[in-house]
C-alpha positions as CSV (number, residue, x, y, z in Angstrom):
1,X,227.5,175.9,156.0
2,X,223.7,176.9,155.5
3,X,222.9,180.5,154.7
4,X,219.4,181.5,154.1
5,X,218.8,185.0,152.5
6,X,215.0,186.4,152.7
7,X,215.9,189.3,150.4
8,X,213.5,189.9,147.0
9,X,216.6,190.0,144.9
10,X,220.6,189.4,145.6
11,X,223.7,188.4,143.9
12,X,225.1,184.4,144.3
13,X,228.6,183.7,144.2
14,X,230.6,181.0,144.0
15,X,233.0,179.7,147.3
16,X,236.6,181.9,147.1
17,X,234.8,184.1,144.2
18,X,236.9,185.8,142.8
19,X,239.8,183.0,143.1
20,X,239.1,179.7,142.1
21,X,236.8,177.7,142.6
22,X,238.4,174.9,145.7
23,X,238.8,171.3,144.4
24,X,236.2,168.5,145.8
25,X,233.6,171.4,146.5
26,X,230.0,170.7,145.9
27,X,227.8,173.8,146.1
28,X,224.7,173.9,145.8
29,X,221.7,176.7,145.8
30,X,217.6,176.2,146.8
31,X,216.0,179.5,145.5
32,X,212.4,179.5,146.5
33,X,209.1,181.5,145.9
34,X,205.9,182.2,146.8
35,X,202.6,180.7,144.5
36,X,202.6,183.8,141.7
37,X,206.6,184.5,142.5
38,X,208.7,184.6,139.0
39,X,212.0,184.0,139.1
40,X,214.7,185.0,136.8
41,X,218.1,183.8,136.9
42,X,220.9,186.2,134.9
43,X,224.4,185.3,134.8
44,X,227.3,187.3,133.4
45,X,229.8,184.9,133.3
46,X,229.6,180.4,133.9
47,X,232.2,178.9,133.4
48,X,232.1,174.8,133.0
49,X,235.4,172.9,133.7
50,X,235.5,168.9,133.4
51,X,237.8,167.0,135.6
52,X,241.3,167.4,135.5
């Protein structure tokens, strides 16, 4: 499922956030700006899990 947000600023989450993330999910996010645009990326909390 596509989404496409136009908003100047906005919160990503991962699928079932706040449960876990579902097995054999691949998520992916394009964040794109206009010539001159910064973007800054913050996170609070990543979490890196190897295969199990």
């Amino acid at each position: 499922k596509l989404e496409q947000h136009t908003e100047r600023r906005g919160v990503i989450y991962s699928p079932s956030w706040p449960l876990n993330y579902p097995p054999a999910v691949n998520c992916s996010w394009y964040i794109q700006g206009d010539r001159g645009d910064v973007i800054t990326i913050r996170t609070s909390h990543f979490l890196v899990v190897g295969n199990e």
